[in-house]
C-alpha positions in Angstrom: -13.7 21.8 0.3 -11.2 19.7 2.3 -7.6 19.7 1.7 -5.5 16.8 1.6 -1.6 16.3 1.1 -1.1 12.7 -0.9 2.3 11.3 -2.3 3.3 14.8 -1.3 0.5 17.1 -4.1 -2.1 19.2 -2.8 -5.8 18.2 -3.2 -8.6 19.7 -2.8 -12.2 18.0 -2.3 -15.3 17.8 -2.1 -16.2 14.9 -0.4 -18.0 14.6 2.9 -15.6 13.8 5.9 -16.5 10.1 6.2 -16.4 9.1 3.2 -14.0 6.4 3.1 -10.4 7.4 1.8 -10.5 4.7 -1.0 -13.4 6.7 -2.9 -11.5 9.8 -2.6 -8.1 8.8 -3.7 -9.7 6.6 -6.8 -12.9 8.9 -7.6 -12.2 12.4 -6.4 -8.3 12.6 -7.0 -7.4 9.9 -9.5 -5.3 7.5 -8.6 -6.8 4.5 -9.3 -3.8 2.0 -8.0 -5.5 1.7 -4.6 -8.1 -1.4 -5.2 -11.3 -1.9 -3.5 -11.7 -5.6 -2.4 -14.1 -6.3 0.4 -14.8 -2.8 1.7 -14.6 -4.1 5.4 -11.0 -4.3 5.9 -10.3 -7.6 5.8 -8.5 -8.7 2.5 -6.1 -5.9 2.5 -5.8 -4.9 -1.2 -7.0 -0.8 -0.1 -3.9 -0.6 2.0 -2.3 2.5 1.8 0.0 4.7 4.3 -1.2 7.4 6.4 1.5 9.1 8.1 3.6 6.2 7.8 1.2 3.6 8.8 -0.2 1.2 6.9 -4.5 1.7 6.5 -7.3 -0.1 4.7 -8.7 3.0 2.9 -11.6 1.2 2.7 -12.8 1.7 6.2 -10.6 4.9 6.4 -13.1 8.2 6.6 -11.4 11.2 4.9 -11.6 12.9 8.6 -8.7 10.9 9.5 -6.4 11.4 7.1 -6.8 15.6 7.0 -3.7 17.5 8.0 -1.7 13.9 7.7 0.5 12.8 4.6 -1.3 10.3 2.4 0.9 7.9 0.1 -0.6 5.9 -2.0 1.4 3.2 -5.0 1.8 5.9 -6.8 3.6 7.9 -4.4 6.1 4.8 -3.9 7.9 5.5 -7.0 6.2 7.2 -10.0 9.1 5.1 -12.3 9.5 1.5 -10.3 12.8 2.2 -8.8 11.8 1.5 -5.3 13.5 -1.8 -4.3 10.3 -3.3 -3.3 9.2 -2.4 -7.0 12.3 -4.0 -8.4 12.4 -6.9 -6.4 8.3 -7.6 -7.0 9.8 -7.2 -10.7 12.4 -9.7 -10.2 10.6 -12.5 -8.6 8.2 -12.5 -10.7 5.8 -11.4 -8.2 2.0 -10.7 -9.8 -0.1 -13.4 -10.8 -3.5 -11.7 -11.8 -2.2 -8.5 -9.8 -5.2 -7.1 -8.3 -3.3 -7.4 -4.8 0.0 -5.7 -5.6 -0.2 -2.5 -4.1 -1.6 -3.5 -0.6 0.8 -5.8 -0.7 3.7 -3.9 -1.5 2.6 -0.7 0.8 2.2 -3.7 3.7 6.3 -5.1 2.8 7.0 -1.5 2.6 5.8 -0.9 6.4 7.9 -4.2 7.4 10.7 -3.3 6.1 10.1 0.3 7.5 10.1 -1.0 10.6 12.4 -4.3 10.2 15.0 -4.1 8.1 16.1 -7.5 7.9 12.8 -9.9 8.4 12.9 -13.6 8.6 10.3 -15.2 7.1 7.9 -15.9 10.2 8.3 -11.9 10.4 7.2 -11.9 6.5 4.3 -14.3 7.5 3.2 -12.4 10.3 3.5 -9.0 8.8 1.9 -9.8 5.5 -0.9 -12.4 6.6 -3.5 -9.6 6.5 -3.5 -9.5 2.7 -5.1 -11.9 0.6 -3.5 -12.8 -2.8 -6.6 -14.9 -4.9 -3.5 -16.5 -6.9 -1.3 -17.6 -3.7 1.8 -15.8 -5.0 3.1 -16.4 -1.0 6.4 -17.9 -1.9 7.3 -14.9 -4.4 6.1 -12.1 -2.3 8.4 -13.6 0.8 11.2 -13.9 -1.4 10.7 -10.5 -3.1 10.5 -9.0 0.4 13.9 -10.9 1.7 15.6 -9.4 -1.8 14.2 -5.7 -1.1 15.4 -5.9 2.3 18.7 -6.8 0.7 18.9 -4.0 -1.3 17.9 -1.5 1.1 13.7 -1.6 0.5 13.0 0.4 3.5 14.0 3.6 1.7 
């Protein structure tokens, strides 16, 4: 059995070490708001926060993440109150969805780490996640209104 600490609960598994954290989270634990898109890191949709760093679950083995703090979309906010929440609320943000949480665990590294982006910081910081429905406009202006209202809390 492996332990491992996610949006702050202890699990225990009983999955083998490289087994990539999106399989564990979903299948092993539960929480099935992490999506699996390409399974080769490259659309961005697995992304969740390990230690405060944003990581494609996907290509994630569980051996990395032990003794580390996992948060996942659920840990955000259990109730939508984050900001980022609010604001992806607000603008309107999901067109089909299925990109949400890596994109909202991506905005909530920016704005982690840059509290007031302009949009080329937006651009850059998001470009790594691929949204089918090209709901680009909305997620830059939900970012800009989280940042607003404090979104790297």
């Amino acid at each position: 059995m492996t332990k491992l600490s996610v949006n702050r609960k202890q699990y225990e598994v009983d999955d083998d070490l490289d087994t990539p954290l999106l399989w564990v989270i979903r299948d092993s634990i539960g929480l099935t708001g992490t999506k699996y898109g390409c399974g080769v890191a490259q659309c961005g949709s697995c992304t969740i926060h390990v230690d405060g760093h944003a990581k494609r679950s996907c290509v994630t083995p569980m051996k990395a993440a032990v003794g580390k703090e996992i948060t996942t979309i659920e840990g955000v906010s259990p109730d939508s109150t984050h900001a980022l929440q609010k604001a992806w609320i607000a603008a309107d943000v999901p067109q089909c969805g299925y990109c949400q949480s890596g994109q909202i665990m991506s905005a909530a590294i920016l704005l982690k780490e840059n509290k007031r982006p302009t949009d080329a910081d937006i651009d850059s910081a998001m470009s790594g996640i691929i949204c089918r429905c090209g709901t680009y406009p909305r997620i830059r202006e939900a970012i800009k209104q989280a940042a607003i209202n404090g979104g790297g809390k």
